[in-house]
Backbone bond lengths (Angstrom), bond angles and torsions (degrees), N, CA, C in turn:
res aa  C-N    CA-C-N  psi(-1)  N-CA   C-N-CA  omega(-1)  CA-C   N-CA-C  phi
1 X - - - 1.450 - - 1.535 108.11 -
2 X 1.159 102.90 142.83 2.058 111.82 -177.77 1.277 103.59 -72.83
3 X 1.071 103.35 -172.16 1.545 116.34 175.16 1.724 125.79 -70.67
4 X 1.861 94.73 -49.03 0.979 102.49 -160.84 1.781 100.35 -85.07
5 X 1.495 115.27 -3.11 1.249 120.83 -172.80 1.909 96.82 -78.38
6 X 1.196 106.96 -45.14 1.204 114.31 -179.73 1.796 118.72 -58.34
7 X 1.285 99.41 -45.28 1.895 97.75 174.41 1.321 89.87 -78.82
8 X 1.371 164.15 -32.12 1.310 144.48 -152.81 2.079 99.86 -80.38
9 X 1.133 101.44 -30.39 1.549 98.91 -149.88 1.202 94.06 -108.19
10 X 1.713 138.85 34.53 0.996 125.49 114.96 1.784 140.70 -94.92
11 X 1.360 80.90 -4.63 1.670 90.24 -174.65 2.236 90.45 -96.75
12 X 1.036 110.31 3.59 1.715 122.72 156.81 1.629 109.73 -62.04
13 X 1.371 86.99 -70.75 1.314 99.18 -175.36 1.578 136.36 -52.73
14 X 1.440 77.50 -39.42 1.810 94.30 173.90 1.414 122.74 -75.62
15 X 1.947 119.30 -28.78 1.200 134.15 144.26 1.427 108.51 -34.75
16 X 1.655 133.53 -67.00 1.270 132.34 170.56 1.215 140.52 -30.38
17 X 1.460 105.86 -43.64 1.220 124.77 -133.97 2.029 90.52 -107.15
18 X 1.704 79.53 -49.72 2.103 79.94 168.26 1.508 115.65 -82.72
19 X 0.774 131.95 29.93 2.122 105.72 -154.97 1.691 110.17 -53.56
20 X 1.206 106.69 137.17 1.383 113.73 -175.02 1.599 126.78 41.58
21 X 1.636 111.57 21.91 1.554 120.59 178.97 1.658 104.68 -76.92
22 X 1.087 116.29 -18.94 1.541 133.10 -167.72 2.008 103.74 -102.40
23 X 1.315 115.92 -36.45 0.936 100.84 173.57 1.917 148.09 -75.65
24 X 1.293 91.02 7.57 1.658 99.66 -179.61 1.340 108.37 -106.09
25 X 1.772 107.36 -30.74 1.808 102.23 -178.32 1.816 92.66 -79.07
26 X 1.514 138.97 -34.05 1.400 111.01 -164.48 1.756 105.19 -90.35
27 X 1.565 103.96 -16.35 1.642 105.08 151.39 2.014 126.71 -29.73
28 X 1.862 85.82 -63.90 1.191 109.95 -179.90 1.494 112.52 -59.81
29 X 1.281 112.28 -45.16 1.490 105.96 173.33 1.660 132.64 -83.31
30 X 1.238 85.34 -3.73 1.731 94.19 165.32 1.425 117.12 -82.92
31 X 1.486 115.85 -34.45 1.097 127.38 -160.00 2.038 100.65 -92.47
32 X 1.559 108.92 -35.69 1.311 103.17 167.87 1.870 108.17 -67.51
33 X 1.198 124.19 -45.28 1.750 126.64 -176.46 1.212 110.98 -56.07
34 X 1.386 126.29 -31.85 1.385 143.12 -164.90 1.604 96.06 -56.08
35 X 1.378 138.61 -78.85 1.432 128.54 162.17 1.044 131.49 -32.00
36 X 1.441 131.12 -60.90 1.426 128.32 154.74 1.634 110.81 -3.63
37 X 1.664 98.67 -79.84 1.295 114.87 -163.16 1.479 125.94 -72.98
38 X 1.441 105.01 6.18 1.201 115.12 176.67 1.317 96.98 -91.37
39 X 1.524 124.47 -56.21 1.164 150.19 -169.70 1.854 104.21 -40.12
40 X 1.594 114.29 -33.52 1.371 119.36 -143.14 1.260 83.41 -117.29
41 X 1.626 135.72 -9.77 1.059 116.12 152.90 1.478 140.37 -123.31
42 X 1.376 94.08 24.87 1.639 123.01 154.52 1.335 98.21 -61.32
43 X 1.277 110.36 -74.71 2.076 126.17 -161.85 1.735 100.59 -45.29
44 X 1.609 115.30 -25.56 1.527 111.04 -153.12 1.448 81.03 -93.45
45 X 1.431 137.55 -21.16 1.126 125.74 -141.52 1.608 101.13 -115.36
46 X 1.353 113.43 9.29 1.892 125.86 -175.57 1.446 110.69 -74.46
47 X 1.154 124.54 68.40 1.542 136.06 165.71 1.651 105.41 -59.96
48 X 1.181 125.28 109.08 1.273 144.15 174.23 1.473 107.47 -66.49
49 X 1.234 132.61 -12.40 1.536 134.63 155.61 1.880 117.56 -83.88
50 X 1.364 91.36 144.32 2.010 91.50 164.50 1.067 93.03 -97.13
51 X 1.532 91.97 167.69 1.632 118.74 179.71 1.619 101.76 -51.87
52 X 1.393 123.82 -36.77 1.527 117.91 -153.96 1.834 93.84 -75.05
53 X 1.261 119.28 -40.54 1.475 130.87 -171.92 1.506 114.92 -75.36
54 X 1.428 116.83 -21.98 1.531 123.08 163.85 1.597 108.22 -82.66
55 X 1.414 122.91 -22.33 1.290 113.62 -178.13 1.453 89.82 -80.32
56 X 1.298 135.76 -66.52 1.487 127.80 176.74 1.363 122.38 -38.80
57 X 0.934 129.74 -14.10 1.587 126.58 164.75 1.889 111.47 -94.09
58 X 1.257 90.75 -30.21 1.715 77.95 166.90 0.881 92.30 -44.02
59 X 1.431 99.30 -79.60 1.648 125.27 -135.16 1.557 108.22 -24.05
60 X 1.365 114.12 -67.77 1.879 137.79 159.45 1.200 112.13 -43.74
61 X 1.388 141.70 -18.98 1.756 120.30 152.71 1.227 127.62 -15.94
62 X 1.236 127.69 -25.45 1.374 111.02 163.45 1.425 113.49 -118.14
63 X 0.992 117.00 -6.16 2.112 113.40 179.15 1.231 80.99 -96.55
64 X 1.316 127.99 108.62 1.577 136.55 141.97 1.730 129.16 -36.11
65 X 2.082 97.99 -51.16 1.314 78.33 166.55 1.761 135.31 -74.91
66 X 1.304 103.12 -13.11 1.601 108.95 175.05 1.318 113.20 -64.30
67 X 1.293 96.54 -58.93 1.476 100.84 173.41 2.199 121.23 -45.32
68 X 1.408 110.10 -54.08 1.503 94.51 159.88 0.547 129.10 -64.59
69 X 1.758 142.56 -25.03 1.115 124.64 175.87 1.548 110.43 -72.54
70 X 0.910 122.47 -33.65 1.299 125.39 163.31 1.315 125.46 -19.91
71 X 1.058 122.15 -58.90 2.015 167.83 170.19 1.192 100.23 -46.91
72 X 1.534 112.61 -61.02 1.122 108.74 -174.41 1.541 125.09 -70.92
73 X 1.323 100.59 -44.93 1.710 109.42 174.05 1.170 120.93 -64.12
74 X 1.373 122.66 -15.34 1.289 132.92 177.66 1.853 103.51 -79.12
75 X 1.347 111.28 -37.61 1.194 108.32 -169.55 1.473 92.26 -78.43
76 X 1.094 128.42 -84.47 1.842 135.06 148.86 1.677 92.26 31.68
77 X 1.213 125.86 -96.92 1.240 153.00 -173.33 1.576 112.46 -48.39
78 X 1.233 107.98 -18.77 1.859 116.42 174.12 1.595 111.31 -97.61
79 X 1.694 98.86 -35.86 1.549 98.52 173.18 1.631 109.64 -75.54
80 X 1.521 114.59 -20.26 1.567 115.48 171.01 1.583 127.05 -53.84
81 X 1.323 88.31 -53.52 1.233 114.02 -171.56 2.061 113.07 -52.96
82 X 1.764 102.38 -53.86 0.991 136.60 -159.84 1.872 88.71 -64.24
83 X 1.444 112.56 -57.86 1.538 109.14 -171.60 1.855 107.21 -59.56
84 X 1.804 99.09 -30.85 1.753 91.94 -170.88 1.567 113.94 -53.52
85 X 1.382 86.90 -52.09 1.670 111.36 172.88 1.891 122.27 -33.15
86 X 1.368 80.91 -48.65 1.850 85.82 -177.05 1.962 93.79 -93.69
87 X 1.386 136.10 -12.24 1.129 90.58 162.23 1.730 128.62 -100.05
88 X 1.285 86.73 18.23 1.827 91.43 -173.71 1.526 107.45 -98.50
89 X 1.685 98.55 108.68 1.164 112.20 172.30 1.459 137.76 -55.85
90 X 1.309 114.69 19.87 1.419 133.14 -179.26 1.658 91.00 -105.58
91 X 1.315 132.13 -43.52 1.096 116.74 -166.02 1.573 129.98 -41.65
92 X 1.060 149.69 152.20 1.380 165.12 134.86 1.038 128.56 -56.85
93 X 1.543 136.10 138.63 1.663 104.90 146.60 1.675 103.35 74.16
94 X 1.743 105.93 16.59 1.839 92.96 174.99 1.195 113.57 -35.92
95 X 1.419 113.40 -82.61 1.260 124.78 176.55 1.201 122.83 -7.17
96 X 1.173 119.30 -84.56 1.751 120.43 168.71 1.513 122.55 -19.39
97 X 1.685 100.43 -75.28 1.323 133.99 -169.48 1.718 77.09 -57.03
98 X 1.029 129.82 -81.88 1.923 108.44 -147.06 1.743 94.13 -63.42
99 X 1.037 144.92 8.82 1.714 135.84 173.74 1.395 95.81 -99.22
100 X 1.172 111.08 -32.65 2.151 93.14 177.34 1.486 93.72 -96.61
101 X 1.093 159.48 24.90 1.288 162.37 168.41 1.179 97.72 -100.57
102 X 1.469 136.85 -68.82 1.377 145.44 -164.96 1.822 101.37 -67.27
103 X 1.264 94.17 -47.70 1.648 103.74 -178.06 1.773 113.73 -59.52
104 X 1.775 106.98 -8.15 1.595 116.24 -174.79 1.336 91.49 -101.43
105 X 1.146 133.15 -15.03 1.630 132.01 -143.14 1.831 87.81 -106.43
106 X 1.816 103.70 -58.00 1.313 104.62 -173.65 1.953 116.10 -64.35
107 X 1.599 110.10 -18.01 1.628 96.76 -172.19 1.943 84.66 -83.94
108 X 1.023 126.11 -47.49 1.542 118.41 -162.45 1.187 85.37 -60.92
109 X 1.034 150.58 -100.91 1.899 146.32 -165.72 1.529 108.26 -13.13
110 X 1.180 129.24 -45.44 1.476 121.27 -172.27 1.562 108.56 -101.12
111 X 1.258 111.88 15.64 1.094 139.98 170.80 1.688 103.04 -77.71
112 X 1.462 68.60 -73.98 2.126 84.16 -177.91 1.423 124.84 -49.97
113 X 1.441 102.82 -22.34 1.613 122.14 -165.90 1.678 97.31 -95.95
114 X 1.454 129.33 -22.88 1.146 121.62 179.08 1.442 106.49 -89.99
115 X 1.534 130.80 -31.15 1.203 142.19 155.74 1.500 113.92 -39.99
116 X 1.266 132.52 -58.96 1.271 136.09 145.93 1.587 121.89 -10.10
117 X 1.198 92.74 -93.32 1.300 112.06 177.02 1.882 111.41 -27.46
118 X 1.545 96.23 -76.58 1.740 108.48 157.47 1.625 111.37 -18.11
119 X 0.925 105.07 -65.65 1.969 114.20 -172.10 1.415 97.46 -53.97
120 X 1.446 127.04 -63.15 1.081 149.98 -141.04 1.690 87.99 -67.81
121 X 1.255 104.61 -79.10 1.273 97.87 -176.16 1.862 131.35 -67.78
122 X 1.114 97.33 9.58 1.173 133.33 176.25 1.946 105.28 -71.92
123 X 1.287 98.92 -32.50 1.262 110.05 -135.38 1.725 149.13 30.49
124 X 1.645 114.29 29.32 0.899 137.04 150.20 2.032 113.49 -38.37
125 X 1.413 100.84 136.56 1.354 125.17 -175.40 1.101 106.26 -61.51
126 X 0.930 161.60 90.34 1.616 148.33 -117.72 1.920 105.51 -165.58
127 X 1.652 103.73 -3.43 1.754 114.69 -175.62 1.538 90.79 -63.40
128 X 1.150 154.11 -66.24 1.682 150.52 -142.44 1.283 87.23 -77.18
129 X 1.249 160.94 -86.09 1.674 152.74 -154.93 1.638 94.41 -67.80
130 X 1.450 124.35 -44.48 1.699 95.26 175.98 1.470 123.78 -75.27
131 X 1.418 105.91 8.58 1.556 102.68 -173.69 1.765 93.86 -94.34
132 X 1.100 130.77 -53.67 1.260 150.30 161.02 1.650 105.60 -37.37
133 X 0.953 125.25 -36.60 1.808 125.60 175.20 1.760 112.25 -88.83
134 X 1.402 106.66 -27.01 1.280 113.55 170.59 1.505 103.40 -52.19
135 X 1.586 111.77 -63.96 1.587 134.07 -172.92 1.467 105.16 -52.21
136 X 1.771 123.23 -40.32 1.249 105.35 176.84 1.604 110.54 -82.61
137 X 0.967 121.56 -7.90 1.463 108.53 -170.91 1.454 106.53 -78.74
138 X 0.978 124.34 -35.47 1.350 133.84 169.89 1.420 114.87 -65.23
139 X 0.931 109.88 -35.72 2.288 117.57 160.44 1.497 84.58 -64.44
140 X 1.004 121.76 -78.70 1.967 124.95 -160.98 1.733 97.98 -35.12
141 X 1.090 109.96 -60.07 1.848 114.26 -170.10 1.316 96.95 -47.41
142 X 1.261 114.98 -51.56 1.375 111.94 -146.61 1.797 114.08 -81.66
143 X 1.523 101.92 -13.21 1.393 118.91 -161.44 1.816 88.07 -101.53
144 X 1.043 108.19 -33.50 2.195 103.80 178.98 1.420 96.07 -76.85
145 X 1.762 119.30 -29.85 1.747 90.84 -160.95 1.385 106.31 -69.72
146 X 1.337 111.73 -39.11 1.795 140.94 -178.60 1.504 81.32 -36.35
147 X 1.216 121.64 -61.23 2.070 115.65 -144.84 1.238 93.68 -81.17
148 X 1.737 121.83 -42.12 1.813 106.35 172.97 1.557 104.20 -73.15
149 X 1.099 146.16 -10.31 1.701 132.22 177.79 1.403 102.18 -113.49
150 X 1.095 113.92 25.93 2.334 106.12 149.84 1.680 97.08 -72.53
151 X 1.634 57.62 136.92 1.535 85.82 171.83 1.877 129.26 -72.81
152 X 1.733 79.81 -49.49 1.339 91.44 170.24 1.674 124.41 -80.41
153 X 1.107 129.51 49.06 1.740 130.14 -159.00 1.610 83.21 -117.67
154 X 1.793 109.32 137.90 1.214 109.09 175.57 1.248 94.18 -85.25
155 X 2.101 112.68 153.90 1.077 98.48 158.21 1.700 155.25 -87.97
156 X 1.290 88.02 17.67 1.674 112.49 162.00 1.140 122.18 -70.22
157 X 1.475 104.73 -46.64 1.744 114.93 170.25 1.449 119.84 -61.90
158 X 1.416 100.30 -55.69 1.853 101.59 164.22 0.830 131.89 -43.58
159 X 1.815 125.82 -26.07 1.247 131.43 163.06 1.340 128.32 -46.04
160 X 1.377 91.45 -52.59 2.335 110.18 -177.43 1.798 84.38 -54.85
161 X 0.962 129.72 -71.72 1.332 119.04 -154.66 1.660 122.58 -99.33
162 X 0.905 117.53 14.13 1.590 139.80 -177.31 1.840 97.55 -60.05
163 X 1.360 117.87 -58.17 1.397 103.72 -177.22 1.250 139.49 -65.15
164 X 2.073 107.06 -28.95 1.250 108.03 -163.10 1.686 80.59 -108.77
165 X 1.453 147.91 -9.70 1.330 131.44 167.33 1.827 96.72 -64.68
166 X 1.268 125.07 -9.22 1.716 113.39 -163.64 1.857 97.68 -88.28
167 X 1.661 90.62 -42.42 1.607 109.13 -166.12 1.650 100.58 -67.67
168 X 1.557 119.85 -37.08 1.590 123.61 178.25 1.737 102.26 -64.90
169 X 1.223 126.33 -64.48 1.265 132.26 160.73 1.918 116.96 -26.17
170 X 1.142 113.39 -55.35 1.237 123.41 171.58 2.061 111.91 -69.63
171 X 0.649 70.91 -30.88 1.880 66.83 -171.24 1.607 102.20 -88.48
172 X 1.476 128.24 -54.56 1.753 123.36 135.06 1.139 120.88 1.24
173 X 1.374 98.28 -74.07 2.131 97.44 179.76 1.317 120.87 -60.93
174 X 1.465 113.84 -48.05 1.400 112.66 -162.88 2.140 97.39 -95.04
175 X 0.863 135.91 -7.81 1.274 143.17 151.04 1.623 111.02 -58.82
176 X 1.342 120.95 -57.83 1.890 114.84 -172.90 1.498 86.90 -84.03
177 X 1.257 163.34 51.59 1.248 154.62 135.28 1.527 106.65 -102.30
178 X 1.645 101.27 -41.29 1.817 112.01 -167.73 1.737 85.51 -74.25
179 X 1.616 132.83 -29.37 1.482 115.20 -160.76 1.261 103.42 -86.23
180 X 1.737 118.06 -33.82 1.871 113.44 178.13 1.619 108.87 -55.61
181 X 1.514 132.74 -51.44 0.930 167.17 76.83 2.207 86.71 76.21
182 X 1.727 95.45 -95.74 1.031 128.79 164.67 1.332 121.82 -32.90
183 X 1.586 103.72 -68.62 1.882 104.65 153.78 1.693 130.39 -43.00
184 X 0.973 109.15 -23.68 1.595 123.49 -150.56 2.271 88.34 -91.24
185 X 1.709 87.77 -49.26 1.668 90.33 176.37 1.365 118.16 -79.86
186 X 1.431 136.07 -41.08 1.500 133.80 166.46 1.708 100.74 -63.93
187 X 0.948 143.57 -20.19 1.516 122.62 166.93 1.926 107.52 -88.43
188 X 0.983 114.29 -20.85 1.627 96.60 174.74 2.183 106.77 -89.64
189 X 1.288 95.42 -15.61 1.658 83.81 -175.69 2.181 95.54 -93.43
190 X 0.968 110.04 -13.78 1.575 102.41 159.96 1.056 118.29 -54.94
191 X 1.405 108.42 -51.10 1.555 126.61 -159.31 1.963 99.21 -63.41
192 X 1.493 100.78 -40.39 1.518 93.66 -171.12 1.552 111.19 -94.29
193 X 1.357 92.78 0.55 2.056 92.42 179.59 1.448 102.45 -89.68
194 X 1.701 116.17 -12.76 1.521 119.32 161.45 1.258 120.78 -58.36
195 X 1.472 124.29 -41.03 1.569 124.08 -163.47 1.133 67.00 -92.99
């Protein structure tokens, strides 16, 4: 007998020997994973834009400043949203609801900051939307410190969102330093693409 006759004709046997003993427990475990995996690719699939706001950013792929401003109002409109939310006393589930709120606020923001960057090295004219992003970042700081210093925030609730309000706060700061920063270099290489 060959080799391959020999590895074949035990996994024969074992076909024989079980028939269908294997098929109800990996049934069972397909059918328990099956949620999971739906579950895990819902979460992967949470685009913090609507369809109407991704067609508007196409659209602006090439006008840079439309396009940030874009970015910005979008973020604008997530930090809006996020304060209505926590003051309406009908709400539920604060906690939660302001961590996927903040978590919409922080992907559109690093959104904007990779858009940046893009322009930047682009070398696209890009001073009028970074002067205007400077101005919101400083609304943004000032609107996260407010939501980490309520007074009234249970501290159970602060918990759900304590990490990614720290990480939005953190990426805020060191983002409006990288955009003055940013401004400071697209206005001196204008200046010399003039002469």
């Amino acid at each position: 007998m060959n080799r391959q006759a020999q590895i074949r004709r035990p996994m024969i046997l074992a076909a024989k020997t079980f028939p269908g003993r294997w098929r109800a427990p990996l049934a069972l475990l397909f059918l328990l994973a099956l949620p999971l995996a739906s579950r895990l690719s819902a979460q992967r699939r949470n685009d913090p834009l609507n369809p109407l706001e991704i067609d508007q950013l196409r659209d602006t792929m090439l006008d840079p400043d439309e396009r940030l401003k874009l970015y910005v109002k979008f973020s604008r409109d997530r930090m809006t949203k996020l304060e209505q939310m926590r003051a309406d006393p009908k709400t539920t589930e604060r906690g939660l609801h302001t961590h996927d709120l903040l978590q919409d606020f922080l992907t559109i923001y690093e959104e904007l900051d990779d858009n940046v960057e893009m322009y930047f090295g682009r070398k696209n004219d890009i001073r009028k939307p970074l002067k205007m992003i400077i101005e919101a970042d400083t609304e943004f700081q000032s609107r996260l410190r407010a939501l980490k210093d309520a007074a009234n925030t249970d501290p159970k609730e602060a918990k759900q969102y304590e990490f990614v309000l720290s990480d939005a706060l953190d990426t805020v700061d060191s983002s409006a330093e990288d955009h003055r920063k940013t401004l400071t270099e697209v206005e001196d290489y204008m200046k010399h693409k003039k002469k």
